[in-house]
N, C-alpha and C positions, 0 to 999 in steps of 0.2 A: 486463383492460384497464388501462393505466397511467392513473394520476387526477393524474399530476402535473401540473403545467399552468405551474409556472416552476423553470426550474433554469438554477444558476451554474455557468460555465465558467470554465479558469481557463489551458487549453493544449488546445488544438484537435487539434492528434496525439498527446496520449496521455490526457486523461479519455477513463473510460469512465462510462455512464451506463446501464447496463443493469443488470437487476431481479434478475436471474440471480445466485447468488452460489456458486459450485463450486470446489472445491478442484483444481486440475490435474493430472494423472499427468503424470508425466515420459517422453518421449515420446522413447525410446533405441534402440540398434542391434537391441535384439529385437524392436521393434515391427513388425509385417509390417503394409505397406502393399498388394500383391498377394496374394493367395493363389489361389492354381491347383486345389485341390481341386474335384473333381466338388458335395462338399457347401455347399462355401463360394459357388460359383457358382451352386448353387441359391439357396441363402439373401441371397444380392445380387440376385437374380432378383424374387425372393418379394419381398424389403422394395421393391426399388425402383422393380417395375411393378405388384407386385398391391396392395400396401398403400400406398407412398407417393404414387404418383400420383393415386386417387382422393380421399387424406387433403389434399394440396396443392390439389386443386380445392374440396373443401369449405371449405378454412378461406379460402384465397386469395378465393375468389367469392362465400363465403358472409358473409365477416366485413367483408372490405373493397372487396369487387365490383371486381377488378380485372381491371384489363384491359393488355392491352400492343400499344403499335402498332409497326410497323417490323422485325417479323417476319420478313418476307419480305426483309429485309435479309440474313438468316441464310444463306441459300440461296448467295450468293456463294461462298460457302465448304464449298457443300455435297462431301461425299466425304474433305472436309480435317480436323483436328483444328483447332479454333480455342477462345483464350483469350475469358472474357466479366471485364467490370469495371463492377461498380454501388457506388451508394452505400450505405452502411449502416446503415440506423434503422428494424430490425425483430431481435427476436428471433426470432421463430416463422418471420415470414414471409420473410425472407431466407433461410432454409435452400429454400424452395420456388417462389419467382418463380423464380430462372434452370432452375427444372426446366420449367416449364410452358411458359416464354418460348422456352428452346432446343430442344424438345419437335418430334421425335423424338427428337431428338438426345439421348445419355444424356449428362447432368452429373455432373462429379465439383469438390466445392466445397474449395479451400483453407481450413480452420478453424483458430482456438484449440483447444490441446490439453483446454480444456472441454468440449468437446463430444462426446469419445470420454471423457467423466472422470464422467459419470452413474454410478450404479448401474446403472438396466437399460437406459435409453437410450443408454448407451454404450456400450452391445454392439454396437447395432443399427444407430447412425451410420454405422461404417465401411462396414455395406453398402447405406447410403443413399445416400454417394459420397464420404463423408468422408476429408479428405489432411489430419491433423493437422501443424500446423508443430513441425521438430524441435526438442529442446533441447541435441543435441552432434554433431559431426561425422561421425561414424559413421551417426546416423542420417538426418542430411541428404543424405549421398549416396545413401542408399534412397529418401528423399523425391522429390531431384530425376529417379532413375530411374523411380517410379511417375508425375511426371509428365508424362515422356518417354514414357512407352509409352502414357498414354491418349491424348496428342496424337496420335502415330503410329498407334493405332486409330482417330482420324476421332473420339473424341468431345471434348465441352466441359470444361476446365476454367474456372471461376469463381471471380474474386479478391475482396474488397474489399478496396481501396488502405487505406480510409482506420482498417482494422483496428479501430475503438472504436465499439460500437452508440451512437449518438446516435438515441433514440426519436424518431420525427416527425419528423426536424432537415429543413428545407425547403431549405437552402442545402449547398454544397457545401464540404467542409474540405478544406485543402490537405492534400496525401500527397506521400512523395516517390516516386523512379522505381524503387527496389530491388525493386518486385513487378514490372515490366514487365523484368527480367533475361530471365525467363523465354520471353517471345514473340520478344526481341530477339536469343538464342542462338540460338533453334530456327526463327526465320524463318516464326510459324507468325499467322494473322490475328488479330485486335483487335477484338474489339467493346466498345462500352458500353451500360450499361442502365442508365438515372435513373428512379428509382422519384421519381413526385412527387403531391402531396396535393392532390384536390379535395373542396371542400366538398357535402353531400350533406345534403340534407331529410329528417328522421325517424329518421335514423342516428347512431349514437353516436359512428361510425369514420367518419372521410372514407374515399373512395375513390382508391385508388392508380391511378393508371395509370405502366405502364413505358413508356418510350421506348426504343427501339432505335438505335444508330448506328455506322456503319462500314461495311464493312472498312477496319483500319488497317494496315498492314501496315510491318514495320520493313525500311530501303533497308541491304539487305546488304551495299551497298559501304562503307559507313560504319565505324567502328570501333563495337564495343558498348555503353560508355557513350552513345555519341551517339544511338544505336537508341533503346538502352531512356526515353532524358531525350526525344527525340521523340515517343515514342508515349506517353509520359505528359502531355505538353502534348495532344496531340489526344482521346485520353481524357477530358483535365481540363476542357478546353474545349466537348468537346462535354455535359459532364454538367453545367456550367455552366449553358447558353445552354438545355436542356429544364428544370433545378429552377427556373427563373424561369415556368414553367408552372403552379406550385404556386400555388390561390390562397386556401387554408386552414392557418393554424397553429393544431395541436393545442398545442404546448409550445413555449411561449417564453425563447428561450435568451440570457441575458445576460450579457454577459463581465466577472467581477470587474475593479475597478479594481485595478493595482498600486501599494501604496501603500509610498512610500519609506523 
């Protein structure tokens, strides 16, 4: 559990504040985001229905009694690939709300290239759903074809905009629209999910509950910038108007003064 209880900010998109401290692989044209193997499709199999799914209901229900409403939203979209975007102020459990929340549905999570950069849990990530972001062109065009092809197979990918763990953070920090490219090319749906904090008696951890909201869908007749800065207002807005639902702060965050 984090025991911090006040930390100073000082730039809202880019601290980070996470506990984590991992050195990152560089994330280059060799790196295989698909693999096609009969072995490798077992072993994505294996981690991501037999072990991580029960492991995301223990720690998600067991640690923080979460729960997510608006679910049933999902279903819009059912048969489609569709994009999800939350907030991000969880280590552990931001890798496993959007599995539980989009649930059938198989998740594949846009991450920092730390997360495939463990010793042994970084083996394992990639077949958890892990789409590390590249570091050079080469491997960015694999990126953005891995995914291309899990949208077109009907499942979730999940972003967070605002890319820097802020533990607890109750409010929402501005991001800009360069992650929303992605739904805006492909014309593919938009959801959001605000993870927000209630307070809970006898408990150490408040309780999470996720909001659901959408579909957003970007107007094709538009040119692209206009898409993707659209659908990041409606995103932004709707995650806005549920973190005001939060009615517990674990860690209180306060912005250094700049002084001249």
């Amino acid at each position: 559990m984090d025991k911090r209880r006040l930390i100073y900010y000082s730039d809202e998109l880019h601290d980070e504040f996470s506990v984590a401290q991992i050195e990152p692989r560089r994330i280059d044209k060799d790196y295989v985001y698909i693999h096609t193997s009969r072995f490798k499709r077992f072993t994505h199999f294996f981690w991501y229905r037999v072990v991580a799914l029960p492991v995301a209901l223990l720690y998600c229900k067991g640690v923080f009694g979460q729960r997510a409403k608006g679910t049933r939203k999902l279903k819009k979209a059912e048969g489609k690939g569709f994009f999800m975007y939350g907030n991000h102020t969880q280590d552990i459990a931001d890798a496993f709300i959007p599995t539980l929340t989009a649930f059938p549905t198989h998740v594949y999570v846009i991450v920092h290239p730390n997360n495939v950069s463990m010793p042994v849990l970084g083996k394992i990530t990639p077949s958890l759903g892990a789409l590390p972001l590249p570091d050079e062109p080469a491997a960015y065009r694999k990126f953005k074809e891995a995914v291309t092809t899990r949208i077109e197979e009907g499942k979730c990918v999940t972003v967070y905009p605002e890319a820097h763990i802020w533990p607890y953070y109750t409010g929402i920090r501005p991001f800009p629209d360069t992650s929303f490219d992605y739904p805006a090319k492909l014309g593919a749906p938009v959801f959001a999910f605000t993870n927000t904090y209630r307070k809970r008696r006898f408990f150490k951890h408040p309780r999470i509950i996720t909001y659901v909201d959408g579909p957003f869908y970007p107007d094709m007749d538009k040119p692209a910038r206009k898409r993707r800065a659209e659908l990041r207002e409606k995103v932004y807005n709707a995650m806005c108007r549920r973190a005001k639902l939060s009615d517990h702060i674990q860690i209180k965050y306060i912005k250094r003064e700049n002084k001249q």
